[in-house]
Backbone as CSV, one residue per row, in Angstrom:
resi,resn,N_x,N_y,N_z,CA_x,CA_y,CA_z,C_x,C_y,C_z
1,UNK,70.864,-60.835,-1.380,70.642,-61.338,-0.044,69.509,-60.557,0.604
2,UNK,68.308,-61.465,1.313,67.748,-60.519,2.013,67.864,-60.729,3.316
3,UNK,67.650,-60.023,4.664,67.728,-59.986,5.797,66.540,-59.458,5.845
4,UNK,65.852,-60.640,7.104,64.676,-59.861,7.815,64.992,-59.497,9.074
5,UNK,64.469,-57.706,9.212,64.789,-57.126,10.511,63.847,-57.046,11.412
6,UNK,63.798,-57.049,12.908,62.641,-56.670,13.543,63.683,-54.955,13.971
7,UNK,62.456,-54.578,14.412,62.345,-52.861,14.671,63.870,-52.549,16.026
8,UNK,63.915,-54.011,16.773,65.202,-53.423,17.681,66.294,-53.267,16.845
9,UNK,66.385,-53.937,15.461,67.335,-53.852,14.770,68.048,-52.486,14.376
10,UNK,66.409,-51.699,13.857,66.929,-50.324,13.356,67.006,-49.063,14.233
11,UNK,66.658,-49.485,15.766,66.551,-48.199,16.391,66.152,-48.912,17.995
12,UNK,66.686,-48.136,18.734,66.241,-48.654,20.210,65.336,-49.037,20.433
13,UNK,64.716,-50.176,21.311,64.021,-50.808,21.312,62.486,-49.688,21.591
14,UNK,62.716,-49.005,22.928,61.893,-48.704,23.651,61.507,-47.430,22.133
15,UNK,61.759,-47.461,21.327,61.710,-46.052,20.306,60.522,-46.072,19.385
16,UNK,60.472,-47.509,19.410,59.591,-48.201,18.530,57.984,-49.036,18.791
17,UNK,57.621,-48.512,19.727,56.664,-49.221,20.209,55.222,-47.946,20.220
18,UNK,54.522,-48.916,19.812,52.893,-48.372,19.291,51.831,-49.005,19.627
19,UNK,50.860,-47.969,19.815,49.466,-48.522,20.823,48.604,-48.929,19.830
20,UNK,48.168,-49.592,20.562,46.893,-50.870,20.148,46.188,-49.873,18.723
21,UNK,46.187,-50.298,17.372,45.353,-49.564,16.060,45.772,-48.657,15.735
22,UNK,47.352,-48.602,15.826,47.884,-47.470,14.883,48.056,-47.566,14.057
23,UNK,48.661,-47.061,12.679,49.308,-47.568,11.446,50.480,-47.908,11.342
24,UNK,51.322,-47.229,12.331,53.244,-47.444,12.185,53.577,-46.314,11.865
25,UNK,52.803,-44.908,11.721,53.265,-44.100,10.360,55.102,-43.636,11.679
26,UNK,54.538,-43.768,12.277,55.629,-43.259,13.443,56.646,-44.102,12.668
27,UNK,56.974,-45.546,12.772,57.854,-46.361,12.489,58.597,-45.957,10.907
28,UNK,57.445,-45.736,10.088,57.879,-45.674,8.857,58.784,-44.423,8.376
29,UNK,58.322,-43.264,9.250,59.066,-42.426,9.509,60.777,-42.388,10.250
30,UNK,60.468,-43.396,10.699,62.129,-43.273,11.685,62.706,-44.743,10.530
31,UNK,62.114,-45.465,9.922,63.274,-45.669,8.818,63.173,-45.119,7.184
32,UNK,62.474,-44.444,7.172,62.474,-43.343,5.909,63.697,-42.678,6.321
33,UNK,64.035,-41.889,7.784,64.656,-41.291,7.930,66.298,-42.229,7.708
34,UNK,66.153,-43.732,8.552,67.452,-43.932,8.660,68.056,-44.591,7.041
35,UNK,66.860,-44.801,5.915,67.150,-44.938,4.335,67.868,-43.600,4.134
36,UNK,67.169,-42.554,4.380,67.758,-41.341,4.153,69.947,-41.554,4.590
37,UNK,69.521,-41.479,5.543,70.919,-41.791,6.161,72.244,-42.455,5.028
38,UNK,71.359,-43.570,5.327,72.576,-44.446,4.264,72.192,-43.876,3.248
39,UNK,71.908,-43.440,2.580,72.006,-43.045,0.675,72.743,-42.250,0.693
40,UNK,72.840,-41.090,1.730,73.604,-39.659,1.890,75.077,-40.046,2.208
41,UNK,75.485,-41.349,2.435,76.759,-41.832,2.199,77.500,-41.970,1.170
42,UNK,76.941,-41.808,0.139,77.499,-42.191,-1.137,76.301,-42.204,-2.419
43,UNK,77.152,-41.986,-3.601,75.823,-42.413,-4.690,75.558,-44.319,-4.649
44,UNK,76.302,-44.782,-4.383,76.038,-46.335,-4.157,75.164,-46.370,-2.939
45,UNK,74.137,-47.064,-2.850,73.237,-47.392,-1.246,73.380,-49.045,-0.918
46,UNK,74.125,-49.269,-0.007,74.292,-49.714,0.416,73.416,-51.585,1.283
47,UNK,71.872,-50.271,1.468,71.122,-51.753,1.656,70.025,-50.511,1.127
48,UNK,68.635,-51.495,1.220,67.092,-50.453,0.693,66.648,-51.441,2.132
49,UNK,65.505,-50.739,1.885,64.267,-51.352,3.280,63.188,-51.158,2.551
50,UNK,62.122,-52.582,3.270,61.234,-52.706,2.710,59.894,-52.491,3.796
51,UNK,58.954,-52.062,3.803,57.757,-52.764,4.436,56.929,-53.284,4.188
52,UNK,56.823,-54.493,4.907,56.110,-55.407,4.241,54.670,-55.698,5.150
53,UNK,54.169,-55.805,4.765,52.642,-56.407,5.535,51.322,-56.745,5.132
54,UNK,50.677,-56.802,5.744,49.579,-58.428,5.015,48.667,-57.690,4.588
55,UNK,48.520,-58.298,2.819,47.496,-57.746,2.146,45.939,-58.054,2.532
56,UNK,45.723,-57.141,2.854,43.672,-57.531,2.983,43.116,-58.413,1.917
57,UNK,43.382,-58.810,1.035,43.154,-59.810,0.027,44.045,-61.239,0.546
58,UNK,45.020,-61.694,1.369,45.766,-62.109,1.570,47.240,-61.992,0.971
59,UNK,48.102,-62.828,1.685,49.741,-62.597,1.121,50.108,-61.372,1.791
60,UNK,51.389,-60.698,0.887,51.733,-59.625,1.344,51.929,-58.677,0.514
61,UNK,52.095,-57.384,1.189,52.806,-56.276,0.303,53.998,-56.122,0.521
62,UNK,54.919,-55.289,-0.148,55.885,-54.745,0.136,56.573,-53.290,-0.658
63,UNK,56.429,-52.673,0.042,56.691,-50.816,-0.426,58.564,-51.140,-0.097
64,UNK,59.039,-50.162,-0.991,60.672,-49.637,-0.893,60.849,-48.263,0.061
65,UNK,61.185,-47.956,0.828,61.423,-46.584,1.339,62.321,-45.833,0.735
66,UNK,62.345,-44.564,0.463,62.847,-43.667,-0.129,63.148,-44.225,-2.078
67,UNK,62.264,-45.603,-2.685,62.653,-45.470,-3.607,61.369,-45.775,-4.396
68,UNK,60.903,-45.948,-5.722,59.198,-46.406,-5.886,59.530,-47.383,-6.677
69,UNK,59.264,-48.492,-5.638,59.258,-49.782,-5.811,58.326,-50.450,-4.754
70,UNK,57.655,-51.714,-5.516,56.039,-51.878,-4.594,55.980,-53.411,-5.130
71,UNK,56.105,-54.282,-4.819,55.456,-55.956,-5.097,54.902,-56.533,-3.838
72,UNK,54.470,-57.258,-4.124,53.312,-57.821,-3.391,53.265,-59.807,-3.655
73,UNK,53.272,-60.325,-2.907,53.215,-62.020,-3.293,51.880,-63.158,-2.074
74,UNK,52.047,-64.186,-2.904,50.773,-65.036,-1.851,51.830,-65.562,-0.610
75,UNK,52.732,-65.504,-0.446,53.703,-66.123,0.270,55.419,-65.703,0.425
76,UNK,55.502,-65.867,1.509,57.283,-65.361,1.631,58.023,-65.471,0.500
77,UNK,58.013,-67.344,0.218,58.584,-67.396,-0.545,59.264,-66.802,-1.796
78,UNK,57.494,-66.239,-2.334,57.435,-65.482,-3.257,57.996,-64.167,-3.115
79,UNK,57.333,-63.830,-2.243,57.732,-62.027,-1.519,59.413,-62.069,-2.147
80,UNK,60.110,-62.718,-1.754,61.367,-62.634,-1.246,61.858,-62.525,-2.552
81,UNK,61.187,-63.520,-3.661,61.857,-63.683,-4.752,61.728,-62.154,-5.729
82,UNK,59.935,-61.394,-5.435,59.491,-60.715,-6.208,60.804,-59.224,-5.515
83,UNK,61.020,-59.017,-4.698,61.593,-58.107,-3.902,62.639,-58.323,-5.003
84,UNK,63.683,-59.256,-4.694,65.015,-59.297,-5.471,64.801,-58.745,-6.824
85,UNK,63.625,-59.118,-7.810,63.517,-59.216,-8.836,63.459,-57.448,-9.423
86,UNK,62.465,-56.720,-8.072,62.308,-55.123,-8.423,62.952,-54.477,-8.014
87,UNK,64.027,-55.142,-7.325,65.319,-54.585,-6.708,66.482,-54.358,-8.051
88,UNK,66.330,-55.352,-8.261,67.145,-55.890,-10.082,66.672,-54.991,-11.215
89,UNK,65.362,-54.737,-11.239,64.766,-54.286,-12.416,64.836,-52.368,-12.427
90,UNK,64.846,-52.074,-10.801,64.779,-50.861,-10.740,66.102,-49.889,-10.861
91,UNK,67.043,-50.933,-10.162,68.675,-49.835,-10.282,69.737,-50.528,-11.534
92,UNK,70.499,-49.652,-11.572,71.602,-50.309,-12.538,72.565,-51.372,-11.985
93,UNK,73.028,-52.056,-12.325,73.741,-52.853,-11.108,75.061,-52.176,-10.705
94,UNK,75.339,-50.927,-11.273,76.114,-50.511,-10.356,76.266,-49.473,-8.894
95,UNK,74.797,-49.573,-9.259,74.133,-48.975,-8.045,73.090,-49.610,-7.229
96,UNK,72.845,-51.014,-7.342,71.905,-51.892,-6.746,72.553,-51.948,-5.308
97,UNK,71.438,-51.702,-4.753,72.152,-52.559,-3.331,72.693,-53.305,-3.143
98,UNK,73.159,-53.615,-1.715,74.212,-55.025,-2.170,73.086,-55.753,-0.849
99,UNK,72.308,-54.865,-0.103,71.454,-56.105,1.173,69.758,-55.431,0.978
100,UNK,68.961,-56.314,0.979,67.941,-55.923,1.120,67.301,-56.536,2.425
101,UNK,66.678,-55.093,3.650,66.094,-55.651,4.398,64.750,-55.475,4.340
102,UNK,63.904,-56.605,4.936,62.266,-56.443,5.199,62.189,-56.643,6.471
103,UNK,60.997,-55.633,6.640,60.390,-55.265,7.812,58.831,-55.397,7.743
104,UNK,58.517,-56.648,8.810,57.423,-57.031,9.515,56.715,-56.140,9.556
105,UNK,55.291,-55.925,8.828,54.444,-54.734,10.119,53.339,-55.604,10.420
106,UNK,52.603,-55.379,11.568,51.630,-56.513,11.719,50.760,-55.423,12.835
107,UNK,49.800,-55.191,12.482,48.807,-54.417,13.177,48.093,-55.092,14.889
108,UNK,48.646,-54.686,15.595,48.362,-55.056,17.025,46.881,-54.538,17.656
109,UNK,45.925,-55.246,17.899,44.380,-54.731,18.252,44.313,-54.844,20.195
């Protein structure tokens, strides 16, 4: 299953907000931290997070936080499918997540 989150999802709203040509590194940091979180619950993790955002070639990317996993597609569609697939390929299934979320980044000028 994937769930797409926006940023009020993972952290107060007002927590998350960035001026005009930043990178996010702020953002990526406060859910690196909250991946951190859930893993330290258990050897099972529960969900992974993704960030995803638009390749300069077109389509998208998508990085894993806290795990090294990286696909990239011309379209959601795809995205969504390639995600599941390195989600599958990377853990054992008894340690696969059971939710994968993606997260929007979209550079504000």
């Amino acid at each position: 299953m994937i769930t797409v989150i926006t940023a009020t999802e993972v952290a107060a709203p007002n927590a998350l907000k960035f001026k005009a040509g930043t990178h996010h590194e702020e953002l990526r940091i406060k859910l690196r931290f909250l991946l951190v979180s859930v893993a330290d619950k258990g050897a099972n993790m529960n969900e992974i997070f993704f960030i995803v955002e638009d390749a300069p070639e077109g389509g998208y990317t998508a990085k894993a936080l806290g795990e090294s996993i990286y696909t990239d597609a011309d379209n959601l569609e795809e995205l969504h499918a390639n995600v599941q697939d390195a989600v599958r390929c990377h853990f054992d299934e008894d340690k696969k997540p059971k939710m994968i979320r993606l997260h929007f980044v979209h550079e504000v000028m």
